[in-house]
N, C-alpha and C positions, 0 to 999 in steps of 0.2 A: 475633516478628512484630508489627508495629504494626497500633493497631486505630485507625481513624480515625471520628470525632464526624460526625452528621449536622446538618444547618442548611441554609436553602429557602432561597434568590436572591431578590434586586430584580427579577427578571423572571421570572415564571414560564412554565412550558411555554405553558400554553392563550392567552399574545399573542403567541406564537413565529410569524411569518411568514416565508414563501419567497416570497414573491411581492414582499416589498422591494429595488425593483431599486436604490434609492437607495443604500440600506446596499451591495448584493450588488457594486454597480460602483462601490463609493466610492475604490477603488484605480485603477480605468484611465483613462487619458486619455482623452480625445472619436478619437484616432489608434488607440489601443490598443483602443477599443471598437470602431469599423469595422475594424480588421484582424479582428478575432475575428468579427462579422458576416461577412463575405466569406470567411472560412476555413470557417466552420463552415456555408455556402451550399457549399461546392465540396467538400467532406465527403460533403454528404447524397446528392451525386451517384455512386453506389455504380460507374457507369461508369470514374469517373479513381482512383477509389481502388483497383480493381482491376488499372487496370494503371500506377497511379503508382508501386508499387513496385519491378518489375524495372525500367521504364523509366529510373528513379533511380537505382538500384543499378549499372546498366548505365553510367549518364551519369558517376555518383562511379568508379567501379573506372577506367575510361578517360581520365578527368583532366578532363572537361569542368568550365566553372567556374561548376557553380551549388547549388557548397555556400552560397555568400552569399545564395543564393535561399532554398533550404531555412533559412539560420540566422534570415532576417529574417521566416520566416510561420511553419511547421508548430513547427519547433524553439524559437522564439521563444516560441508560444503555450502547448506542452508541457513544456517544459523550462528549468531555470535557468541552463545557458552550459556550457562545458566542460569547466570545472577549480572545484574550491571558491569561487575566489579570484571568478570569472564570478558567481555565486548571489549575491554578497552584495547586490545591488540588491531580487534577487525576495524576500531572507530579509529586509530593511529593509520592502519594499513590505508585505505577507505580515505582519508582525509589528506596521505601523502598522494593519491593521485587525483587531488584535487576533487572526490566527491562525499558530501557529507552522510551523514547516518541520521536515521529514521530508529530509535530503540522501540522494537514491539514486542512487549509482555503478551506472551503466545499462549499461553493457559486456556482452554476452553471448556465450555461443558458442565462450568457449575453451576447451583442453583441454591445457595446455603448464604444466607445475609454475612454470617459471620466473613466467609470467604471474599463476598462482595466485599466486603470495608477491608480485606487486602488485598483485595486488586485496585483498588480506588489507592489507597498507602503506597504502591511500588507504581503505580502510573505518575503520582507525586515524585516520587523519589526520578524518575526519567527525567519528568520536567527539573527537580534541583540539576541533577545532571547535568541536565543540558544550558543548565544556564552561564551565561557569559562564555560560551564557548564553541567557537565555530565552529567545529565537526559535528555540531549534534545542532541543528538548523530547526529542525520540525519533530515534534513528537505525537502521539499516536495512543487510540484506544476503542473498544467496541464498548457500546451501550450495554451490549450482554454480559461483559465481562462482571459489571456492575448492578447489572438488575435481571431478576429472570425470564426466560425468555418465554413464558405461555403466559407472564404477566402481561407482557408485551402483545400477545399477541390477540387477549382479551381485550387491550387497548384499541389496537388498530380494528379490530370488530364490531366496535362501538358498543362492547357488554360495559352492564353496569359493574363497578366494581364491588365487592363486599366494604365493610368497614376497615375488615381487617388488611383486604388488598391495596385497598384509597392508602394505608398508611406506609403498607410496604411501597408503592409505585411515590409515595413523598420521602419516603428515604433514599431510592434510586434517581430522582430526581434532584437533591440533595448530594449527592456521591457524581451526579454531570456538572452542576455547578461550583462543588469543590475543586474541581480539577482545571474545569475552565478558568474558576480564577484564581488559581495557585499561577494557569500558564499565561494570563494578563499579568499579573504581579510581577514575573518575572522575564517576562516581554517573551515568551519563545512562543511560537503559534504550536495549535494542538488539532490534531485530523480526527473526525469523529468517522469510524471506519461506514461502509454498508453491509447491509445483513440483508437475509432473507424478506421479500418481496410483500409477506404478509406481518412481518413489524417494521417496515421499512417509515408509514406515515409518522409512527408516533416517535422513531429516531430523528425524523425530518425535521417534525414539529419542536422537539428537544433543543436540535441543531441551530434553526435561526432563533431561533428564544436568544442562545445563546448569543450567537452570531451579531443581534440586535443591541444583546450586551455590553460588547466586548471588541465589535471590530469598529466601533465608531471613530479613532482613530489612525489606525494601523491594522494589520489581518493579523489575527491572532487563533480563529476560529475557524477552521473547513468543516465543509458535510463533504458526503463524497457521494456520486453519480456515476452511475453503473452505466453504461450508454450501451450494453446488450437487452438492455430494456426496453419495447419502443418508445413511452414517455417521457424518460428523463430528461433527453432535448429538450424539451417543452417546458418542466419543471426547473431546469438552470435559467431559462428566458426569465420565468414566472417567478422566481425566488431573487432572480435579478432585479425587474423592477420595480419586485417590494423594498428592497434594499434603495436602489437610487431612491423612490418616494421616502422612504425613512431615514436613510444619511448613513446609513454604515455600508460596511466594504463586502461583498462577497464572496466566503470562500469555499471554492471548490475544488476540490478536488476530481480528476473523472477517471475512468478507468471501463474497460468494457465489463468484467463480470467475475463472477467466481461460483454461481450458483448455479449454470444454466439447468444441466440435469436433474437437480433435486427441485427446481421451479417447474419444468414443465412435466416430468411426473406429478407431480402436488395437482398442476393447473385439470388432469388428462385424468385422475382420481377422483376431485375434487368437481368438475364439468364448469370449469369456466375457463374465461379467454386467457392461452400464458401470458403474462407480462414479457415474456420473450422477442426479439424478432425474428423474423420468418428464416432471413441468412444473414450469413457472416457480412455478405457484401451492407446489408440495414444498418448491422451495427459500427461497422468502418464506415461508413456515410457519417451516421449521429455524431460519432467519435470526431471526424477531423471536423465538422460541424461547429459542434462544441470548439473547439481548439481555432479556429477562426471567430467564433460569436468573441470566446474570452481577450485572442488579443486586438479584438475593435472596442473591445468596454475596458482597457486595459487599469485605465485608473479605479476603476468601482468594482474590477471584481479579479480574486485572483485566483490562479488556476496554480494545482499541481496536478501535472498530467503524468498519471501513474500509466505507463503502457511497455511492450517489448515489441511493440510492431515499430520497426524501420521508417517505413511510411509516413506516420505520423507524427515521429520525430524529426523527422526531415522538414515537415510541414511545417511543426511548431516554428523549427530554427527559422526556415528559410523567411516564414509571415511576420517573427521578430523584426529580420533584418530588412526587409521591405518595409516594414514601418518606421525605420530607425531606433527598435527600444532595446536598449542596451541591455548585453548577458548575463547582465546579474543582477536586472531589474526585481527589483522582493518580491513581484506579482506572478512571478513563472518560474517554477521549477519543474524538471523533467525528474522521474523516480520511478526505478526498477529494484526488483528484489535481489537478495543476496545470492551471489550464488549463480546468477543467472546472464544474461546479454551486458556482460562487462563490456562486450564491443561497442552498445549504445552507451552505455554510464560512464565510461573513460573519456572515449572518443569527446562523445561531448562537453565533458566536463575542460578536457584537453583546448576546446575550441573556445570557452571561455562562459559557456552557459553553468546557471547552478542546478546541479545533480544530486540527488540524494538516493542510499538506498536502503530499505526493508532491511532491519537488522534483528529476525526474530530472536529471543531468549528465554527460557525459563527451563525447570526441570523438565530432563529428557521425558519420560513418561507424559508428561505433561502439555508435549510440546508436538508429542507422538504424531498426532490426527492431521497437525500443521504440515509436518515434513511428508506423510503420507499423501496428503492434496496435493503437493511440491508434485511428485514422483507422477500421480493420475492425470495429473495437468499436463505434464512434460509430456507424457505418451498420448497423451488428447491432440497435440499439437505437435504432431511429426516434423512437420514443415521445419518448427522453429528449433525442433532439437538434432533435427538433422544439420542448421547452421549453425548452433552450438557446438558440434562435433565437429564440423569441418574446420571452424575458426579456432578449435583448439589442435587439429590434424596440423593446420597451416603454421601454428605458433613454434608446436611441435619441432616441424621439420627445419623451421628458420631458426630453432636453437641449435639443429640438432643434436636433437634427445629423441 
């Protein structure tokens, strides 16, 4: 296992600024900055987002033609195009200000083997991508994409499986470690995303298999840790230790959540405890938690801290530079989604930390359900898209335009 030397940056944390709209929108055009203005004005409007969705879904499934509507706003803003070959403008744009791309094959929702072996084939195809080439740093994939998801959930239940399931859940198993070691072979580390709460064990279990694999001498392998959860703290300790006892690196990746609603209806149906916490303030506790546990175990475990709260970024930078471990130490990346808190993904990247972001792709239809969660999240979280607007009010007006 490699042990990596610490050394402080040319910029340290304490002149770390978010509020640099120069740096934050030094990528978009004066075009590209009012479509984002106006998109993110008809967002905040909680009325069309709730019924933009069926209304769309309805308009695509019946052939109406305004997937060219949807590709030049919502899609546009969230996403890098349809196919690999689409992304490569946002992974150039993206790379000229210093933060790299995360390619995420966004497809969700099937359950057909056949489909499974190509989503395992274009999850390859990321990792050839991404190989030998710095803009594309980490790459990305959900267990569902690759196996179905009530197979999975039979797992975590501890049902027996049939014959015929035992075989299907050894070819999704099979389709995890294709992929994991397509992305040893060709050194680029791969993030196994999280899912829902009640296939989350047998993802877990997946994960360090791998992890035990694969990361024995470099991180090539993350699970990732939902820290809106209240055990996952506990499980990054617990998945740590087994890692130091056994000699490989662990990776994690953390991020607070994306499920909360569909978890605690499920838990409140269903009469047992959510895996939720009780408030926001539980799960920002766990989170910077987390982000201090990873950089005091810095050598044995490593973190991408997927997040858009301020805060925590601030923390990450500021606990690097108190420890003296340098901005572009392999063990820490900070990663935001497209589309979203360029003021945190710039700035930082500006300041000399590595940044990556969320670069979902595939067919519009396809990609539908993704950019609809974008839109219900955004208005879930007023707070943050009220500083999204303002940070583009202020870019705005200092061009003005």
């Amino acid at each position: 296992m490699t042990s990596y030397s610490t050394n402080g940056s040319a910029k340290p944390a304490e002149v770390l600024s978010f509020d640099n709209t120069e740096v934050a929108f030094r990528h978009s055009s004066n075009a590209e900055l009012k479509r984002a203005y106006w998109l993110f004005r008809i967002i905040n409007v909680n009325f069309l987002v709730k019924i933009g969705p069926p209304i769309t879904n309805f308009a695509v499934n019946i052939g109406l033609p305004i997937k060219g509507i949807i590709k030049a706003t919502i899609f546009k803003q969230f996403c890098g195009g349809e196919t690999i070959a689409e992304c490569d403008a946002t992974i150039k744009n993206l790379h000229d200000g210093g933060v790299g791309t995360i390619l995420d094959y966004s497809v969700e929702g099937e359950d057909e083997e056949a489909v499974f072996d190509e989503t395992r084939d274009e999850i390859i195809r990321t990792i050839k991508r991404a190989t030998g080439d710095p803009a594309i740093p980490i790459t990305v994939f959900k267990v569902t994409g690759v196996g179905r998801f009530s197979l999975l959930e039979k797992l975590d239940a501890g049902a027996t499986l049939t014959a015929a399931e035992q075989a299907e859940w050894s070819k999704a198993q099979q389709r995890v470690l294709d992929i994991c070691q397509k992305a040893y072979d060709a050194q680029v580390p791969v993030m196994i995303d999280a899912e829902e709460s009640w296939i989350q064990l047998t993802i877990d279990a997946l994960a360090m298999d791998m992890m035990q694999r694969f990361n024995k001498e470099k991180i090539i392998v993350y699970n990732t840790y939902q820290l809106y959860r209240h055990d996952k703290l506990a499980s990054i300790k617990a998945d740590h230790a087994v890692a130091v006892n056994e000699g490989f690196i662990l990776g994690a990746k953390i991020v607070r959540g994306a499920y909360m609603e569909k978890e605690r209806k499920r838990a409140t149906e269903m009469g047992y405890q959510s895996p939720i916490q009780p408030d926001k303030q539980s799960a920002d506790k766990d989170y910077d938690e987390a982000v201090r546990y990873a950089v005091e175990n810095i050598n044995t475990l490593a973190v991408v801290a997927g997040t858009h709260n301020e805060n925590s970024c601030r923390l990450l930078a500021e606990l690097m530079d108190k420890q003296g471990i340098e901005h572009k130490h392999p063990h820490v990346y900070f990663s935001q989604l497209l589309g979203m808190s360029d003021n945190l993904s710039f700035n930082l990247a500006n300041a000399g930390y590595n940044v990556v972001k969320y670069v979902p792709y595939g067919p519009i239809k396809a990609v539908l359900p993704y950019l609809f969660r974008r839109a219900q999240e955004n208005t879930a979280i007023a707070g943050q898209m009220g500083r999204e607007l303002s940070l583009i009010v202020k870019e705005k007006k200092r061009r003005g335009i």
